[in-house]
N, C-alpha and C positions, 0 to 999 in steps of 0.2 A: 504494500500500500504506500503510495507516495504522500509526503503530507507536507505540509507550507513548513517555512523556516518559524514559523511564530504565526504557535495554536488563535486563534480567535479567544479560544475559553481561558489563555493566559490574561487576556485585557481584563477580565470580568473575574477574576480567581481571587479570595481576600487578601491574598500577601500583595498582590497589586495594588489594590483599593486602600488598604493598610498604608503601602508605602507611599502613594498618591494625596491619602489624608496627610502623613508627616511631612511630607512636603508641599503640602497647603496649590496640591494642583487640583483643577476641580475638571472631572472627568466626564465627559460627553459622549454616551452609549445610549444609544435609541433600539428601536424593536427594527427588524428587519423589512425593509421596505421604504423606514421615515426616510424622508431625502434631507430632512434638516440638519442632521449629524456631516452629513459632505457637500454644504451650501458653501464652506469658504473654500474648501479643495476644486470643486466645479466649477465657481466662480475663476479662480486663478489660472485652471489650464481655459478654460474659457478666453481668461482675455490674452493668457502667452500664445494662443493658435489666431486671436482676431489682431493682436497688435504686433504680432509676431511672423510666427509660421505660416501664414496660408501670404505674407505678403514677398515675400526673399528667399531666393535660392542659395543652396551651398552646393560648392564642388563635391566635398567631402564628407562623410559621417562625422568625422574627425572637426570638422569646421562646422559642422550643425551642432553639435555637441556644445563646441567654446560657445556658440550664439545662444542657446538655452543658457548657459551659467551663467552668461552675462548679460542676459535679459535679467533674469534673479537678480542676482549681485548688484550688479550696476544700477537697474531700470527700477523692476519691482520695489528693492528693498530700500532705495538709497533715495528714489523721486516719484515715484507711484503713491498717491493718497489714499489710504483705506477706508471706507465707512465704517466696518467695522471696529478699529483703533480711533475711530473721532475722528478722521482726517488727517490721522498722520501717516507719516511713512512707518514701515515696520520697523526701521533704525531708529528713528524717532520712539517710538513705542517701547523698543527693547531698553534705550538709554534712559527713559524715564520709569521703569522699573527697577532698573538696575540702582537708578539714585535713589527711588524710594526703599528698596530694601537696601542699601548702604546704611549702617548707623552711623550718624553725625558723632 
């Protein structure tokens, strides 16, 4: 029987949940079907294929690959606005968590 590198029933298992609560992450598991658990994943390849992919060619795999990182990296994370994060960028968002969990 071939099986995934990482069970499903590991997400949902209490040493997860356990370790999820001590680290104050709060975990977003729906019933099978809800589309709201993968509304920001869908959203994101959504706009890397509309402001992306479907507009530029590459020679290469090789050079399609660098263009996807650096859509992320550069585009997404660094000047792309979220609704989700209030309209910030996701660097934006990560730096102002990161100061708020810094103790002064």
């Amino acid at each position: 029987m071939l099986r995934r590198f990482i069970e499903p029933s590991q997400y949902t298992s209490r040493e997860f949940t356990q370790f999820c609560k001590d680290k104050h992450v709060r975990t977003s598991l729906g019933r099978t079907g809800v589309c709201w658990d993968n509304a920001a994943a869908e959203s994101f390849f959504a706009a890397l294929k509309n402001e992306m992919y479907y507009r530029l060619t590459w020679p290469t795999r090789a050079r399609a690959r660098f263009a996807v990182a650096e859509y992320i990296e550069v585009f997404n994370n660094r000047r792309r606005l979220h609704s989700t994060l209030g309209d910030r960028t996701p660097l934006e968002a990560l730096t102002d968590h990161r100061r708020a969990a810094t103790p002064a």
